[in-house]
C-alpha positions as CSV (number, residue, x, y, z in Angstrom):
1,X,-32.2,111.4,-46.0
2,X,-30.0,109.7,-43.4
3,X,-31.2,108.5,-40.3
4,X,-30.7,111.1,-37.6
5,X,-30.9,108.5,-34.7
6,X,-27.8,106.6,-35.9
7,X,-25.7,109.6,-36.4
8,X,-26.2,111.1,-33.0
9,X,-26.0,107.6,-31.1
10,X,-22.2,107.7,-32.9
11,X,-21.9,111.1,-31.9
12,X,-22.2,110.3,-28.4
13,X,-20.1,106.5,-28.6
14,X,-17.0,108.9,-30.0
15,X,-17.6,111.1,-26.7
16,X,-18.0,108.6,-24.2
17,X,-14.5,108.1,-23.6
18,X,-13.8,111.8,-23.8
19,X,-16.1,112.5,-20.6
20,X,-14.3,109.6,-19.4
21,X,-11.1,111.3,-19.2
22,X,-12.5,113.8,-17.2
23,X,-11.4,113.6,-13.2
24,X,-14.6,112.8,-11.2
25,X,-13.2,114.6,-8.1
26,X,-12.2,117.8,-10.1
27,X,-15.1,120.4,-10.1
28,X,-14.8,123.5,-12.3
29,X,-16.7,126.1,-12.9
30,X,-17.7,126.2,-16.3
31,X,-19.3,128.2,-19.4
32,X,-22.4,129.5,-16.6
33,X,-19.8,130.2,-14.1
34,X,-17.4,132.4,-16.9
35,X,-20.7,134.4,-18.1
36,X,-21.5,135.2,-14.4
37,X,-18.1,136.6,-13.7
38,X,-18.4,138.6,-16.7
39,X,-21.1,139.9,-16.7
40,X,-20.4,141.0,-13.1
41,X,-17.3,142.6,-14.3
42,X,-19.0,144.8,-16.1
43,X,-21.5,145.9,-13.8
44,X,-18.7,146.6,-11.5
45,X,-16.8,148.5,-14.5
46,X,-20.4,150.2,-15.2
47,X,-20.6,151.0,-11.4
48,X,-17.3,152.4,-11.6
49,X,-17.3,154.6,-14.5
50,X,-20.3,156.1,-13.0
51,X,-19.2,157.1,-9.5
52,X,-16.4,158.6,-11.4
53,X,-18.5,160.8,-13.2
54,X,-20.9,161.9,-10.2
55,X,-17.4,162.4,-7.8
56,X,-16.2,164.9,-10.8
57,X,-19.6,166.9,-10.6
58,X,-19.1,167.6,-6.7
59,X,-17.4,171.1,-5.9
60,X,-15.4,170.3,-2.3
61,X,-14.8,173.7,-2.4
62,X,-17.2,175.8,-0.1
63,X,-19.0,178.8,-1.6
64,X,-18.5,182.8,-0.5
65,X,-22.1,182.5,0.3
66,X,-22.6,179.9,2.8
67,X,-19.7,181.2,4.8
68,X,-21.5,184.4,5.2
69,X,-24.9,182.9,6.1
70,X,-23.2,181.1,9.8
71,X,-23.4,183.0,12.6
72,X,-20.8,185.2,13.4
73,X,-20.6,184.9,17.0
74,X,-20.2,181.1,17.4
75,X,-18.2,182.0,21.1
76,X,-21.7,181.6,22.6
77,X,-23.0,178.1,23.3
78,X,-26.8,177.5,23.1
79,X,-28.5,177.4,26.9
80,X,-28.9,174.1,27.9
81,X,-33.0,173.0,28.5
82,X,-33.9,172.6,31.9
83,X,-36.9,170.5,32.9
């Protein structure tokens, strides 16, 4: 069985220079940042598809019944309290 130690310590000498060749004064976001956004997306896409389906249930139109239930002389304006 090969020694584990040895390969990783290689491993990481190959990848020095990589990380090297990364700007120190450059910040970025990252994997974290991408799966944040995302999964914000879709709670906005979730949020979304949603309202749309409670603003289709709403009837803006009003009913026979509720126009017959106000008072029919609105002419009159409520006394005003005194005291």
């Amino acid at each position: 069985m090969p020694d584990m130690s040895a390969s990783a310590g290689m491993a990481v000498t190959h990848l020095v220079p990589l990380a090297q060749e990364v700007d120190q004064n450059k910040v970025t976001p990252g994997v974290l940042g991408f799966i944040v956004f995302a999964v914000m997306a879709l709670a906005v896409w979730g949020l979304m598809k949603s309202m749309n389906r409670h603003m289709g249930k709403v009837d803006f139109q009003e009913s026979p019944e509720a126009r017959d239930e106000e008072p029919r002389n609105s002419s009159s304006a409520p006394e005003p309290r005194r005291g």
